[in-house]
C-alpha positions in Angstrom: 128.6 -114.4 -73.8 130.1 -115.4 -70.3 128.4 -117.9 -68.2 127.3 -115.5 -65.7 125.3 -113.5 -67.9 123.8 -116.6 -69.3 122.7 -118.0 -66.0 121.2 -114.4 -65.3 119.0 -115.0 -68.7 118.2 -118.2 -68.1 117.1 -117.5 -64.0 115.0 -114.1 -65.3 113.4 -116.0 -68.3 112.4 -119.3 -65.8 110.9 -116.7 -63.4 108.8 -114.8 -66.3 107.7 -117.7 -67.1 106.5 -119.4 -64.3 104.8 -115.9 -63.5 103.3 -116.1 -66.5 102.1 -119.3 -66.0 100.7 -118.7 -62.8 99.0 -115.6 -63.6 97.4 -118.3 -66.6 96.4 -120.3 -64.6 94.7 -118.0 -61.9 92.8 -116.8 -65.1 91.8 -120.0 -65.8 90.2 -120.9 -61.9 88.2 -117.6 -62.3 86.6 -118.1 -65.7 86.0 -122.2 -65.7 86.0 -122.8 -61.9 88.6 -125.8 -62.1 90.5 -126.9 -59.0 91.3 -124.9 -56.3 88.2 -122.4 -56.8 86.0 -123.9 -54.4 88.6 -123.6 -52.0 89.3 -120.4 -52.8 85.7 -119.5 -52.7 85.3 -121.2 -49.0 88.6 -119.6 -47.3 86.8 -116.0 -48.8 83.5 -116.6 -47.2 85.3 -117.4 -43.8 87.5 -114.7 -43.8 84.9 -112.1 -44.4 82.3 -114.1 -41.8 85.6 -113.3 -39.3 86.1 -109.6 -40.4 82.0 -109.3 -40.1 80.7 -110.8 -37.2 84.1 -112.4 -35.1 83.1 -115.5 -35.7 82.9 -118.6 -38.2 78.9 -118.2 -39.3 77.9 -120.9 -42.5 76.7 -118.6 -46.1 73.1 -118.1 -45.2 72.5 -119.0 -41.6 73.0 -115.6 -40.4 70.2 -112.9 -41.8 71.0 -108.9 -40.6 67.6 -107.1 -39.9 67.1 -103.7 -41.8 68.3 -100.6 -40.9 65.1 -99.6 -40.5 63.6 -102.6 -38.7 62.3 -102.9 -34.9 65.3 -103.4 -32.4 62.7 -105.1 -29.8 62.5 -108.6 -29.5 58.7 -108.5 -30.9 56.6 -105.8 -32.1 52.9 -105.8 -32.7 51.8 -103.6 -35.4 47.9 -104.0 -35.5 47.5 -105.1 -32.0 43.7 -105.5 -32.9 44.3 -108.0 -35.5 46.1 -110.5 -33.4 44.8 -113.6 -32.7 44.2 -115.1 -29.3 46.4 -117.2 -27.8 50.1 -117.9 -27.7 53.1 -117.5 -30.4 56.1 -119.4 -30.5 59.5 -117.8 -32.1 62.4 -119.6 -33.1 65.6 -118.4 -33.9 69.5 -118.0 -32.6 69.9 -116.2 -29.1 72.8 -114.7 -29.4 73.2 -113.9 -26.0 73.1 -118.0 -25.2 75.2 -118.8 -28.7 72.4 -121.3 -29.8 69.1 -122.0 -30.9 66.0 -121.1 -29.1 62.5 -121.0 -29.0 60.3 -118.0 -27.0 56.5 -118.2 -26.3 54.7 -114.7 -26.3 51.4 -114.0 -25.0 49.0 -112.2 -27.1 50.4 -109.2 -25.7 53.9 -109.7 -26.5 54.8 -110.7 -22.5 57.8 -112.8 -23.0 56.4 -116.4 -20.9 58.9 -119.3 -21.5 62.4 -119.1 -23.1 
């Protein structure tokens, strides 16, 4: 056996190896959820909050409405079942990029912002 054929071996058998290893170990982050998975878990939540919505949003801060929901900013339903007097929304104006709070007469005429 010559020396270059050994070296050849030896390089291919390192590499299967550490492959092997590897893939192991990447079994092993899945199924117990030792070190890096949070990490893992965090950069995957980022990356599809980027692909989603262009920008960085925390898990659970941003909520989608349903398909099928209203796309005004507030909808009575049984306008003879409201109570008198004023209503105050809170939530994330997206036009403004932060947090706001709207007052609504009882017939949904947008007052203060």
């Amino acid at each position: 056996m010559s020396d270059k054929f050994a070296k050849i071996v030896f390089i291919s058998s390192t590499v299967l190896l550490l492959t092997l290893m590897s893939f192991g170990y990447g079994m092993a982050v899945e199924r117990f959820h030792v070190w890096p998975y949070a990490t893992i878990q965090a950069v995957w939540q980022a990356s599809k909050s980027l692909l989603q919505h262009g920008e960085l949003v925390p898990l659970g801060r941003r909520v989608s409405p349903p398909p099928h929901a209203s796309r005004e900013p507030i909808t009575i339903y049984m306008p003879d079942r409201v109570n008198d007097g004023y209503y105050v929304f809170v939530g994330w104006d997206s036009h403004e990029m932060l947090y706001a709070a709207w007052l609504y007469d009882m017939q949904g005429q947008l007052l203060h912002t």
